[in-house]
C-alpha positions in Angstrom: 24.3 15.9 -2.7 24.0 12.0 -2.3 22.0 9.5 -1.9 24.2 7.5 0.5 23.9 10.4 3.1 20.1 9.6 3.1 21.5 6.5 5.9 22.3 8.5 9.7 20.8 6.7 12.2 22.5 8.9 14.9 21.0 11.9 12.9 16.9 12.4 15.1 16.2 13.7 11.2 16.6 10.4 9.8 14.0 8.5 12.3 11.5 12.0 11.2 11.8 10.9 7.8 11.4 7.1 8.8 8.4 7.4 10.7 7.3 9.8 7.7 7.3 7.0 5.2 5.8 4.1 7.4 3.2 6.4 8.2 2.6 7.5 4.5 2.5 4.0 3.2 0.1 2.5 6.0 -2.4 5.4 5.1 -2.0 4.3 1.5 -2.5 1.0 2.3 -5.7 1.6 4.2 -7.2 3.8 1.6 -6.9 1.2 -1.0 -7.9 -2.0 1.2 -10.8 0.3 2.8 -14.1 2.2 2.1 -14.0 5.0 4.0 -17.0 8.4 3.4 -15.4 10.6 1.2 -14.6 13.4 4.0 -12.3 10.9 5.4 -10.6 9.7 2.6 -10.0 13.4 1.4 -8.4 14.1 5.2 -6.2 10.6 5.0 -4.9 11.3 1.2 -3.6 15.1 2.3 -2.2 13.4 5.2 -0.3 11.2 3.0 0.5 14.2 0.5 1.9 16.3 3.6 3.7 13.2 4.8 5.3 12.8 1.5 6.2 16.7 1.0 8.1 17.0 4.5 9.6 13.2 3.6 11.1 14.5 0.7 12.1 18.0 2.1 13.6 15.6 4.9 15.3 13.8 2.7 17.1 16.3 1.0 18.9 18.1 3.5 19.9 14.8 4.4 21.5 14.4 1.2 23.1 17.6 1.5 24.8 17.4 4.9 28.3 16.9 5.0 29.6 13.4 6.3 
């Protein structure tokens, strides 16, 4: 496994786990900038905690194919 496999831009797993991050970090962004009910919030944060889950599963099969 390593790290430098994490970089395949020909590799449609690689743009999954892209869009997974930028997605993850603007939800954190809003939660902290804004007040939303507490329904919503709940709803955004598992969003972010399932975005992050898959990221990472993403990730490592990434790391683990072979060149």
């Amino acid at each position: 496994m390593r790290l430098a496999r994490l970089f395949q831009p020909r590799n449609p797993l690689f743009w999954v786990f892209v869009l997974l991050n930028s997605l993850s970090t603007v939800i954190s962004y809003l939660l902290q900038t804004q007040a939303f009910p507490l329904p919503i919030a709940l709803i955004l944060a598992g969003f972010a905690l399932g975005n992050m889950y898959y990221g990472i599963r993403i990730a490592i099969r990434l790391m683990r194919t072979s060149p």
